[in-house]
VEXDREN-494341 format. One record per residue (C-alpha): residue number from 1; x negated, y, z negated. Coordinates in steps of 0.05 Angstrom, whole numbers. Each point is the difference from the previous one (the first is absolute). Layout:
% VEXDREN-494341
@resi:NUM; xx:X; yy:Y; zz:Z;
...
***
This chain:
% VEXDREN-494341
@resi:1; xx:782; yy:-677; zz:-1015;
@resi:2; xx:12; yy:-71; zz:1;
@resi:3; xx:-71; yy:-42; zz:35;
@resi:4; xx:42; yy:-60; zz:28;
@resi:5; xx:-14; yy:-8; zz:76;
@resi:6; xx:57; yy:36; zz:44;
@resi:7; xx:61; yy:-31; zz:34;
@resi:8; xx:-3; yy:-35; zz:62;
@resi:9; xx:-11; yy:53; zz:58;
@resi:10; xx:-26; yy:57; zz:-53;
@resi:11; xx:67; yy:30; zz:-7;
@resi:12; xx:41; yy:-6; zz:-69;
@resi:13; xx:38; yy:-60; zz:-18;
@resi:14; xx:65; yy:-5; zz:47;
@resi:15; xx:52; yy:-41; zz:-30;
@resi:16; xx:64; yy:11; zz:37;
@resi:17; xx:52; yy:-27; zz:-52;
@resi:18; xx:54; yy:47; zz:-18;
@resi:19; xx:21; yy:15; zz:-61;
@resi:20; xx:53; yy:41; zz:-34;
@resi:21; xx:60; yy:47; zz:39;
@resi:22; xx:-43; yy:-20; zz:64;
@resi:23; xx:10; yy:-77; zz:-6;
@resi:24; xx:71; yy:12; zz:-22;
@resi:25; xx:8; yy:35; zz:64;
@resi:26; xx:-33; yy:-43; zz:45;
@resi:27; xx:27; yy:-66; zz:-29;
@resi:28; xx:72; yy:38; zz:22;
@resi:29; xx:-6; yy:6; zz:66;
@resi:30; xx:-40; yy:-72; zz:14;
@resi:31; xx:65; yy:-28; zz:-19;
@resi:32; xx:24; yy:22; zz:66;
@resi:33; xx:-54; yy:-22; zz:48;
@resi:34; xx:-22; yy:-59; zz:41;
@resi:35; xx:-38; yy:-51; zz:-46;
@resi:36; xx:-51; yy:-35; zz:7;
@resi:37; xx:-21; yy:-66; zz:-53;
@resi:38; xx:-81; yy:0; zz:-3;
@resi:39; xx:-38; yy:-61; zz:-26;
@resi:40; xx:-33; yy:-18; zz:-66;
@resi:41; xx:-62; yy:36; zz:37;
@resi:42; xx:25; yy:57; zz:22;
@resi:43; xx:34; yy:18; zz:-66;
@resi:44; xx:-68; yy:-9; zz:-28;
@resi:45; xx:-32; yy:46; zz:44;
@resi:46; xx:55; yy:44; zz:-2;
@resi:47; xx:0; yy:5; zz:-79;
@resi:48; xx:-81; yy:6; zz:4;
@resi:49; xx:23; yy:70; zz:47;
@resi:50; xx:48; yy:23; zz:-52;
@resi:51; xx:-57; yy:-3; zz:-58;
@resi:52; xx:-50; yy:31; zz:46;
@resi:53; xx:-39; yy:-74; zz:6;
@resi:54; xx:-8; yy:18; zz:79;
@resi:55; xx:-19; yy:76; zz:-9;
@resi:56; xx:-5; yy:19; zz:49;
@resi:57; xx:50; yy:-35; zz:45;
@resi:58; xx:70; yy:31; zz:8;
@resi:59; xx:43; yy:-64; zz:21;
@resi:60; xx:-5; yy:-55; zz:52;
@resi:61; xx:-51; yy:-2; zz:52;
@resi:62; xx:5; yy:26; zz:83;
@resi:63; xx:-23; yy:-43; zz:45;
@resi:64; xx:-57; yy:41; zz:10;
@resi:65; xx:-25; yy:-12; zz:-70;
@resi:66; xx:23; yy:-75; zz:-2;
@resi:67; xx:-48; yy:-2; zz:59;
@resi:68; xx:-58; yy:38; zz:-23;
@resi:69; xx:4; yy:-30; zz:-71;
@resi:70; xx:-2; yy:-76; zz:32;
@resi:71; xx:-58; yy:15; zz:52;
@resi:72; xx:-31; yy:38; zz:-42;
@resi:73; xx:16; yy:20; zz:-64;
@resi:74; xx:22; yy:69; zz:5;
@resi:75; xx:58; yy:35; zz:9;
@resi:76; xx:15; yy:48; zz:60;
@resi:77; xx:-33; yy:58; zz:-35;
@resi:78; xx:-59; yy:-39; zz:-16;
@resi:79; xx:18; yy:-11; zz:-75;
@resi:80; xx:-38; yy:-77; zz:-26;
@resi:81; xx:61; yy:-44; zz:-8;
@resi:82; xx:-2; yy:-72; zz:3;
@resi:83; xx:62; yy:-22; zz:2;
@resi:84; xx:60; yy:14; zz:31;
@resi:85; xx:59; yy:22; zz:-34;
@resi:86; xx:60; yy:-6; zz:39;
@resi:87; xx:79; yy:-20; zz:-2;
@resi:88; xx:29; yy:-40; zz:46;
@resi:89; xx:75; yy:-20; zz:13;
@resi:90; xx:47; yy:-42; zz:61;
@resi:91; xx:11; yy:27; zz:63;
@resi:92; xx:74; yy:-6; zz:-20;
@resi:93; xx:-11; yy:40; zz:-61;
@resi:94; xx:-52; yy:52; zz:37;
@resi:95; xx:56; yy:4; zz:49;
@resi:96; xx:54; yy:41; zz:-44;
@resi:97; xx:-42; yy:65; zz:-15;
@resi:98; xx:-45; yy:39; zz:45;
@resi:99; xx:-67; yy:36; zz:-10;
@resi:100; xx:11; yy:60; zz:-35;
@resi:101; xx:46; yy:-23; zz:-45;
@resi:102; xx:4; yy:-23; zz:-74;
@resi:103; xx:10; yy:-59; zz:-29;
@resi:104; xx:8; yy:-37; zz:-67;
@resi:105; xx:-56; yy:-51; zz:-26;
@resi:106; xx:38; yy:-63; zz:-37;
@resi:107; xx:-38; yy:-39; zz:-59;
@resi:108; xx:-1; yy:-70; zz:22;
@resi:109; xx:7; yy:-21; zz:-75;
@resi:110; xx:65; yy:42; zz:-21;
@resi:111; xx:25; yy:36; zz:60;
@resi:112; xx:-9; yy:67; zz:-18;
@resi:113; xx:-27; yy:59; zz:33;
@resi:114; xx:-79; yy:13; zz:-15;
@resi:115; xx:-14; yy:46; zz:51;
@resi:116; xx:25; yy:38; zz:61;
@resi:117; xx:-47; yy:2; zz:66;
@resi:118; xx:13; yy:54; zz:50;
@resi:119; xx:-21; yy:-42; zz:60;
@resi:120; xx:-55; yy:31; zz:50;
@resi:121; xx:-10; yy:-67; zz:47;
@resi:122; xx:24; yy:-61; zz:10;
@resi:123; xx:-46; yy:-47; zz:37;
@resi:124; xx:-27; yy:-74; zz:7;
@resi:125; xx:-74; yy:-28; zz:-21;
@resi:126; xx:-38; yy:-65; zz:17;
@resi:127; xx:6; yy:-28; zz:-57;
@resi:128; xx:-50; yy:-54; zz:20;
@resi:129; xx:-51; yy:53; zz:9;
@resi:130; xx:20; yy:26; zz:-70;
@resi:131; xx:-13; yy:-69; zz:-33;
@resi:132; xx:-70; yy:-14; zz:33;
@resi:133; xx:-23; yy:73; zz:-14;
@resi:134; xx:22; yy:-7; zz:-66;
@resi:135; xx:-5; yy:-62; zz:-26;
@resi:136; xx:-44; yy:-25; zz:44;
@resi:137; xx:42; yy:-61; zz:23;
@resi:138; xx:71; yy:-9; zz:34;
@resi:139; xx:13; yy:-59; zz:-40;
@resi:140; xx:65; yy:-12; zz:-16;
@resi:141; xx:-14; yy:-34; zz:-73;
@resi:142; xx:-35; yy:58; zz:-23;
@resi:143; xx:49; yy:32; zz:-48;
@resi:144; xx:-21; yy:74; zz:25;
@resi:145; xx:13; yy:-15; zz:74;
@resi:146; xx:66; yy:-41; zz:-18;
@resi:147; xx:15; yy:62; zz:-21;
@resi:148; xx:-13; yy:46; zz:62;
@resi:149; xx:26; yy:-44; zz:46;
@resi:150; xx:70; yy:-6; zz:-40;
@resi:151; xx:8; yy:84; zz:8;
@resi:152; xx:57; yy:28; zz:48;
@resi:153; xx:-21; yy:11; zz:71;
@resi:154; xx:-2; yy:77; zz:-13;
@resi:155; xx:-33; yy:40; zz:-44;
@resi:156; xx:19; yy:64; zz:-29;
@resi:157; xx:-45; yy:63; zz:-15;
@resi:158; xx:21; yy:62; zz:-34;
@resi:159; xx:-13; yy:42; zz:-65;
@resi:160; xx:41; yy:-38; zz:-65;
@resi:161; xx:31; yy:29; zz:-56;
@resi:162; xx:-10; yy:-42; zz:-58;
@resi:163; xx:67; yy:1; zz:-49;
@resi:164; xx:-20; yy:-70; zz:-47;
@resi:165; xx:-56; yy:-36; zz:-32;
@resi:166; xx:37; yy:-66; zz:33;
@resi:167; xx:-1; yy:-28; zz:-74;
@resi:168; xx:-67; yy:0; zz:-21;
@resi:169; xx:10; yy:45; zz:-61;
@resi:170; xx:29; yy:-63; zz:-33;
@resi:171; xx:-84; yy:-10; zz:-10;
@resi:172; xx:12; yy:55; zz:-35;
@resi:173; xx:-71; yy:37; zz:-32;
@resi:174; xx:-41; yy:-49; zz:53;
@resi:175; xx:29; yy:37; zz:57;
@resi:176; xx:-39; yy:50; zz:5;
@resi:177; xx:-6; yy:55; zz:58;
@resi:178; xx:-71; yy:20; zz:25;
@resi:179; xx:19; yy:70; zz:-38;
@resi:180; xx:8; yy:-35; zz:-64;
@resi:181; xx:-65; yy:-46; zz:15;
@resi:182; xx:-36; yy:70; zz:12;
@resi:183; xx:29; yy:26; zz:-61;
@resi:184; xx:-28; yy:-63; zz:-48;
@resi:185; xx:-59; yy:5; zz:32;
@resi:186; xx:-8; yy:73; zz:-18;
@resi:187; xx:25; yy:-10; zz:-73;
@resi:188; xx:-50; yy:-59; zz:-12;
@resi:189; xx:-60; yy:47; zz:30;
@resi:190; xx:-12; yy:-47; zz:58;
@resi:191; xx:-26; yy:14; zz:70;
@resi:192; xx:-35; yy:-61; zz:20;
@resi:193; xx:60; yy:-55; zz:8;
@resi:194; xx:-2; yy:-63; zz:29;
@resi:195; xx:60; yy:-33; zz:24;
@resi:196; xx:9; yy:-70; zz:-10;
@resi:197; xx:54; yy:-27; zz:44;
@resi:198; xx:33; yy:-62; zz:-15;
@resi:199; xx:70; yy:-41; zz:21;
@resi:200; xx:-29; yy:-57; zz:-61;
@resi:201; xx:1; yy:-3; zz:-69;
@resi:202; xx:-81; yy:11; zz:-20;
@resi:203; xx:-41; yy:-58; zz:-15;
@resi:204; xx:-68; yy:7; zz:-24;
@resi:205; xx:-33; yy:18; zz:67;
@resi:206; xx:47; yy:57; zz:6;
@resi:207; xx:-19; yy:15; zz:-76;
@resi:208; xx:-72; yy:9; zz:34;
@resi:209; xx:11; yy:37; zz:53;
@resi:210; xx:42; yy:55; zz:-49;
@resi:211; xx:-57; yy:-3; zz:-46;
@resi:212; xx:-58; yy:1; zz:55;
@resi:213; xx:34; yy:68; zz:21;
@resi:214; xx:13; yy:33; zz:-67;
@resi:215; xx:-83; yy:-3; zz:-5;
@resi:216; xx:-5; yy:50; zz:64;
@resi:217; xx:65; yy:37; zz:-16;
@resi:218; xx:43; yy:37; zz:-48;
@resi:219; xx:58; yy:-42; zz:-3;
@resi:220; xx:46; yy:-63; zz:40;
@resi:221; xx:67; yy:9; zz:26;
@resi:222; xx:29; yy:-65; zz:2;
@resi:223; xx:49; yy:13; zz:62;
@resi:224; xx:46; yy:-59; zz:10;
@resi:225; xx:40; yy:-18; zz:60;
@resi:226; xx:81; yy:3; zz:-21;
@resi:227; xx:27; yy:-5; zz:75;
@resi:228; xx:14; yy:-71; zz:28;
@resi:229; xx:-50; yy:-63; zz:4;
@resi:230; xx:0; yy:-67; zz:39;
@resi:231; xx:39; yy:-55; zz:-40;
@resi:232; xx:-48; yy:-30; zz:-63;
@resi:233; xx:-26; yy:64; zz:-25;
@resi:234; xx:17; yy:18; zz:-58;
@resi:235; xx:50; yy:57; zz:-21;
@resi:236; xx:-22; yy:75; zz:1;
@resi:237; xx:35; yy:10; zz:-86;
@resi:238; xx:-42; yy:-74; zz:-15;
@resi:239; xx:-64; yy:21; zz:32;
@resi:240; xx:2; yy:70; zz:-33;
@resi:241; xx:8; yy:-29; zz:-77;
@resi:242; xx:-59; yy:-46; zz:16;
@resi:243; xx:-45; yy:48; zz:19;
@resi:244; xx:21; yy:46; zz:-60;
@resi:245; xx:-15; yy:-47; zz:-45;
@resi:246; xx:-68; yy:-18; zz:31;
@resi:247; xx:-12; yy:81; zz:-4;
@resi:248; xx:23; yy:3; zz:-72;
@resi:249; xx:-49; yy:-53; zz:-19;
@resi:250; xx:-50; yy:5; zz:35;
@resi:251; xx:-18; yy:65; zz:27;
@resi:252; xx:-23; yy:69; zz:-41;
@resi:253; xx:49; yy:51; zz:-6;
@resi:254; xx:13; yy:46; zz:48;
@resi:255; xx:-48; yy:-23; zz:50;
@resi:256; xx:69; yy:-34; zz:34;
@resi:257; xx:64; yy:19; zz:29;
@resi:258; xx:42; yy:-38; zz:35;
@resi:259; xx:59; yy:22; zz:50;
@resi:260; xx:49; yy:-32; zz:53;
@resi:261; xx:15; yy:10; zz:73;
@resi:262; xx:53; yy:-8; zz:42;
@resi:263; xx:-28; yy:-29; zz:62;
@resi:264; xx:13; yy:-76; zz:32;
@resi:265; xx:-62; yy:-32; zz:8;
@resi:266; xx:-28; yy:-1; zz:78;
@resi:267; xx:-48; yy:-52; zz:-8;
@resi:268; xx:-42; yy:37; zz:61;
@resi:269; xx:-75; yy:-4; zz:-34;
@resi:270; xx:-48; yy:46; zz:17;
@resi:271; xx:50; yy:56; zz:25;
@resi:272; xx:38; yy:-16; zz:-56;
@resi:273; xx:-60; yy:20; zz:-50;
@resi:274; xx:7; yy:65; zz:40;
@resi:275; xx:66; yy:19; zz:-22;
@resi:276; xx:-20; yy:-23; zz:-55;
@resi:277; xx:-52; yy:48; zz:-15;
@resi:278; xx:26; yy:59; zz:31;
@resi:279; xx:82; yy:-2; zz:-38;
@resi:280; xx:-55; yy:-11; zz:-65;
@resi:281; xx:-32; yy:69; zz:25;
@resi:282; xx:72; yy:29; zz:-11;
@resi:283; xx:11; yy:-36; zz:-62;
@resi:284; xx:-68; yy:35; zz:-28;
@resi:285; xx:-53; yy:-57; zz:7;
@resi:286; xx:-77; yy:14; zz:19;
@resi:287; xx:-8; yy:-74; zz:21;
@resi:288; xx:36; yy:-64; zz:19;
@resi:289; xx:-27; yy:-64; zz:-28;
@resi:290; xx:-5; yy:-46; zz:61;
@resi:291; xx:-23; yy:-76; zz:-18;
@resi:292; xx:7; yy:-57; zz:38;
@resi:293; xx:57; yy:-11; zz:61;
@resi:294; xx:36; yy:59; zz:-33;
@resi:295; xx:75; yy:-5; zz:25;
@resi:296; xx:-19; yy:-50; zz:36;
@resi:297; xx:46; yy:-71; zz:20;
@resi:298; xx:-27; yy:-64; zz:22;
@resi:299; xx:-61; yy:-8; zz:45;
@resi:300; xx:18; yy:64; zz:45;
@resi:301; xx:-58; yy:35; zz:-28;
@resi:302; xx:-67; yy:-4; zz:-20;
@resi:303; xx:-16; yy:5; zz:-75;
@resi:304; xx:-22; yy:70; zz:3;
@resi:305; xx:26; yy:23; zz:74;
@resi:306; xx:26; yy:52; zz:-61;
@resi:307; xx:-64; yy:28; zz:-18;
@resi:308; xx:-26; yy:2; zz:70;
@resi:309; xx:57; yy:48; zz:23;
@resi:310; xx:-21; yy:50; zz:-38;
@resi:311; xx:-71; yy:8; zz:27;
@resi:312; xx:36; yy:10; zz:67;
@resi:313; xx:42; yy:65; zz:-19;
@resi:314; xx:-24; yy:69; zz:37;
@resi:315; xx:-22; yy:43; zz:-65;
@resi:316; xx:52; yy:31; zz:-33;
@resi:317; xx:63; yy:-46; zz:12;
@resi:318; xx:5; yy:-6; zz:-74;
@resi:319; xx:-16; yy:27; zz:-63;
@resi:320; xx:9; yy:-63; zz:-36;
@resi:321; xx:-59; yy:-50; zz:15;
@resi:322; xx:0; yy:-71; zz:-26;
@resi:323; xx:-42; yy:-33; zz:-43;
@resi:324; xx:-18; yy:-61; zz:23;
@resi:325; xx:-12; yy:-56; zz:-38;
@resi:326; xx:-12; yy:-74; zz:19;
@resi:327; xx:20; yy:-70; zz:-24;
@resi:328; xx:13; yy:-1; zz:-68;
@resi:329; xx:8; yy:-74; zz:-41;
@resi:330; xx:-24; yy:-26; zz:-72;
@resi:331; xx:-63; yy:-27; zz:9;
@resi:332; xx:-14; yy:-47; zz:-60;
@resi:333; xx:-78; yy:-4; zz:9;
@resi:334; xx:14; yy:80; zz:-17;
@resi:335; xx:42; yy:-5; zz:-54;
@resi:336; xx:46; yy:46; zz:33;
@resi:337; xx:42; yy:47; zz:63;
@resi:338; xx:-59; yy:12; zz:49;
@resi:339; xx:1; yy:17; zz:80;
@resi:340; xx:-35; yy:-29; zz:62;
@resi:341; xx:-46; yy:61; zz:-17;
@resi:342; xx:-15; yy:-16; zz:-70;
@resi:343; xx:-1; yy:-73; zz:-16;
@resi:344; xx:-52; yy:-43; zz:43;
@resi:345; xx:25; yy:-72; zz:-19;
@resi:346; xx:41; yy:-44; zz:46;
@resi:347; xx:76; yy:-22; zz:12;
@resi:348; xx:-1; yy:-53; zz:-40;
@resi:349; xx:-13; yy:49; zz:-62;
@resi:350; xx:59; yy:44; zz:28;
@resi:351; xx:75; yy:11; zz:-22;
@resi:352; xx:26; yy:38; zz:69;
@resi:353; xx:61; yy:35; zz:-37;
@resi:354; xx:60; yy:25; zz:42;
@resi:355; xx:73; yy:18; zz:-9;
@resi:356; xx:30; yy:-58; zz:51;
@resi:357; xx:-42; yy:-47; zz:-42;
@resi:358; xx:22; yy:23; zz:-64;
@resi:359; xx:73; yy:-3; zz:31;
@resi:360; xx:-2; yy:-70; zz:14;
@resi:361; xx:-27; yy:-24; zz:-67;
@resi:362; xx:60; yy:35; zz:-30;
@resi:363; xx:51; yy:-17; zz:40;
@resi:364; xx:-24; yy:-67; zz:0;
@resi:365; xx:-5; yy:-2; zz:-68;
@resi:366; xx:-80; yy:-18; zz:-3;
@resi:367; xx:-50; yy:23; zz:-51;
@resi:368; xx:-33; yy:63; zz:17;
@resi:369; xx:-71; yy:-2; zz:-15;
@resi:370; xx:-19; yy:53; zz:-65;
@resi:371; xx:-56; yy:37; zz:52;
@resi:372; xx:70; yy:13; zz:54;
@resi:373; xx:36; yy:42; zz:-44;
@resi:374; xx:15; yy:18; zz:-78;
@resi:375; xx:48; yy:-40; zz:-43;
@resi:376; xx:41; yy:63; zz:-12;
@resi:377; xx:11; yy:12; zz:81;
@resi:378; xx:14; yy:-65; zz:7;
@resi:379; xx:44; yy:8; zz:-53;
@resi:380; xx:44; yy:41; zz:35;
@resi:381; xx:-2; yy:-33; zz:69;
@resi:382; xx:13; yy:-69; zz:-30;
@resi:383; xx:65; yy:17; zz:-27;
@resi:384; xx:20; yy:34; zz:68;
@resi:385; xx:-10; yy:-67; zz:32;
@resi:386; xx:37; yy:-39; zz:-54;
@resi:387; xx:63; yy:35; zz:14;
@resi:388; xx:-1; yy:-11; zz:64;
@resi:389; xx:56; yy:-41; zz:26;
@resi:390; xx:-30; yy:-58; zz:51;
@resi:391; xx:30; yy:28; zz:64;
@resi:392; xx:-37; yy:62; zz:-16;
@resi:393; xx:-64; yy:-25; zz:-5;
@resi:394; xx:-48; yy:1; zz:64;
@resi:395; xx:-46; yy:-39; zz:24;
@resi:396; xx:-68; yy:31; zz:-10;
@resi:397; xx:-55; yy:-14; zz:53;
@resi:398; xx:-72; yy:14; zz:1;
@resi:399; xx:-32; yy:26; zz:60;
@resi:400; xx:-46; yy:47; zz:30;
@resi:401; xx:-42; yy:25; zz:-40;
@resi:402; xx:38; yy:-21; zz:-74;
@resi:403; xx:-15; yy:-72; zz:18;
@resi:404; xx:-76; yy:10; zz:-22;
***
């Protein structure tokens, strides 16, 4: 009997992708019916529902839960659930089917059919509400509620069908569903797993972090971001050789693993460190490492508004709990990676080490001090950036907390 901690809700996995003379079947008879394109976002979320990412969802949000999940993060049957999860379309678009029937879900990359929905209610949100609940600002230049406020006036709710990976097997082995996680985890004889969630290449603070967990647990899963990011980051195939080579070198064997995920980032802080921990809790993981303004953006929240959130969860929301860890940074009076907890000497004898930092050194061509990250990483990046064409290349800027 495997000792990993159980699925979201306490039930078994539920991925909903169909496979086999049942996909065949159902990929027939979408051809016929209403569609409906989704965004990068929604296919995300829709392929994290096919692999059982979002046990134990079974499509797009009601209102009811849209409601409940933003005022309070639960859905209508008192399930914890940060986040809501919901498709949205035109009112033109909304206006050619009705509620009860099916319809066809359309990749936004290639135009095929990922999913069918059978529709249960069709119905409009404040999406201000949404944004301030969630992100904890209605400002328009944060990239999360760009993204909310640019949905279709309606939303859709209704139980999916999942008939695609939308692409993300090209990954190929780092693609992994949370029943294959489970599955390595059981092989390697771990039970204590910390997640360590990243959209970045690892630099040597993230190097810390990994190793500051292994000490408490049996093993790191690496779990990369592979949906879409804001313009400047840097590709989901680059990022992923980087940080095998930093685990080749650096690490023990077998104390690593490191996957992929299909999801768009949200860039919603604290709730997002929610999700975060509880699709981990599918994937297998005991514990979410949660450092400083994780999925954070900008100034919208405070450096560890993610840690705090946690401490504010009724007992029993998760499974997964995070482990917490603060500042990290060379210190040269140390000799080495320390924390705010660990070293007691001042700024001036800290390197504050972050991804948008490391970015713009790169992509501006700069020296990247040895302490930042190790020559074989920046190996890797460096010749991303070179073949970079000029109108390609964006402009990097520090703020928030990276300009330290």
């Amino acid at each position: 009997m495997s000792g990993l901690v159980n699925p979201h809700g306490g039930g078994p996995l539920k991925p909903l992708l169909l496979e086999g003379s049942a996909r065949d079947e159902a990929l027939a008879r979408a051809r016929s019916l209403p569609r409906v394109k989704v965004s990068s976002r929604e296919k995300g979320d829709l392929i994290m529902l096919g692999i059982g990412g979002f046990t134990p969802l079974d499509g797009f949000m009601t209102h009811g839960d849209w409601e409940r999940v933003c005022d309070g993060m639960k859905l209508s049957n008192g399930l914890f659930w940060p986040i809501p999860i919901t498709l949205s379309t035109s009112n033109e678009v909304a206006a050619t089917f009705h509620t009860g029937d099916e319809i066809a879900l359309i990749d936004p990359d290639s135009d095929e059919i990922i999913a069918t929905m059978r529709v249960s209610e069709k119905y409009a949100i404040n999406k201000k509400h949404e944004c301030v609940m969630v992100f904890k600002t209605a400002d328009l230049e944060h990239p999360g509620v760009k993204m909310v406020m640019a949905q279709g006036e309606v939303n859709l709710a209704g139980p999916v069908k999942v008939l695609s990976t939308g692409g993300f097997d090209k990954y190929g082995a780092l693609f992994m569903t949370p029943k294959q996680t489970r599955q390595l985890f059981d092989s390697l004889g771990w039970t204590r797993i910390a997640a360590f969630q990243t959209r970045n290449p690892m630099h040597r603070s993230h190097e810390y972090l990994a190793k500051v967990a292994i000490e408490v647990c049996d093993g790191v899963l690496v779990h990369s971001l592979l949906g879409a990011l804001k313009p400047g980051d840097i590709p989901a195939d680059v990022r992923t050789r980087a940080i095998a080579t930093l685990i080749d070198g650096y690490f023990l064997q077998k104390t690593v693993a490191q996957a992929g995920y299909p999801l768009d980032m949200r860039y919603a802080g604290p709730r997002e460190a929610l999700l975060h921990a509880l699709f981990r809790q599918n994937y297998g993981c005991s514990h979410l490492i949660v450092g400083r303004d994780h999925a954070g953006v900008g100034n919208y929240y405070g450096p560890f508004d993610a840690h705090h959130i946690f401490d504010e969860l009724p007992s029993g929301s998760l499974q997964t709990q995070p482990l917490k860890i603060d500042w990290t940074f060379w210190c040269y009076t140390c000799g080495g990676m320390a924390s705010a907890r660990t070293c007691p000497h001042d700024d001036k004898d800290r390197l504050l080490v972050s991804g948008t930092k490391l970015r713009k050194w790169l992509s501006e061509g700069a020296e990247v001090p040895a302490e930042f990250s190790r020559p074989e990483v920046l190996a890797v990046l460096r010749e991303y950036y070179e073949g970079l064409a000029a109108e390609e290349r964006v402009e990097v800027k520090l703020s928030g907390h990276s300009a330290r």
